[in-house]
N, C-alpha and C positions, 0 to 999 in steps of 0.2 A: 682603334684603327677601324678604317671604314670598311665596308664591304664590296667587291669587287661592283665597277658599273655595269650599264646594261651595254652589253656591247651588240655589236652591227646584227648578230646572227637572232638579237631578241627582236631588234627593228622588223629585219625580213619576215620572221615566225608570224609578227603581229601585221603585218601589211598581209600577207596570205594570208590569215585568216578573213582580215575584212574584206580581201576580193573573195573570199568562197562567200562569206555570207553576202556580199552583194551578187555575186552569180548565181546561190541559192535565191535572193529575194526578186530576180529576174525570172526564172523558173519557174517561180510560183507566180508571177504576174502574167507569165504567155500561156503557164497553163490554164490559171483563172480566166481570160480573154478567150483562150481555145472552147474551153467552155461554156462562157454565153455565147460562142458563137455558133454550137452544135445546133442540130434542127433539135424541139424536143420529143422525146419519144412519145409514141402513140396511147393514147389514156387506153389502160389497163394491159399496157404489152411489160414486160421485165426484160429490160434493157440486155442484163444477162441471158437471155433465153432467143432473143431477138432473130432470127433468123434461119434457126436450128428446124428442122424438119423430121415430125416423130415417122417413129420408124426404121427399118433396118440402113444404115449410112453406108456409104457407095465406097469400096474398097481402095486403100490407096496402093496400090499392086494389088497382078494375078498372084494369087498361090500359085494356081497348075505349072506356071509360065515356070515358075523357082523351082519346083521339084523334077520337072522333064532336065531342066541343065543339072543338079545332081545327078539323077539317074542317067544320064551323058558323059557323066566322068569330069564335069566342068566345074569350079565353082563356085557357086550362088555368090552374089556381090548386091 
């Protein structure tokens, strides 16, 4: 006796995988395109470091501002 067929629910399994890998191989074609279409970086800047300013960096909040509303009985969010 034979073995069960491939029924509907292996068709769908296998059609989703081929749209992931073709939306994966779209993905990697806009991100490649996005790519060469970047300016390229400046000869001897590191891409990663690019715009970073040594130095002490500019707080994102006051402290003082947080601790006066604790000490107000308020609080801090």
């Amino acid at each position: 006796m034979a073995g069960p067929r491939p029924t509907h629910l292996k068709r769908q399994r296998e059609r989703a995988l081929i749209e992931r890998r073709n939306e994966k191989a779209a993905r990697r074609e806009e991100a490649k395109a996005r790519k060469q279409a970047a300016p390229p970086p400046a000869p001897g800047e590191d891409p990663d470091l690019a715009g970073i300013k040594p130095g002490p960096q500019p707080r994102l909040y006051e402290i003082d501002e947080e601790v006066e509303e604790v000490e107000d009985g308020k609080t801090a969010s």
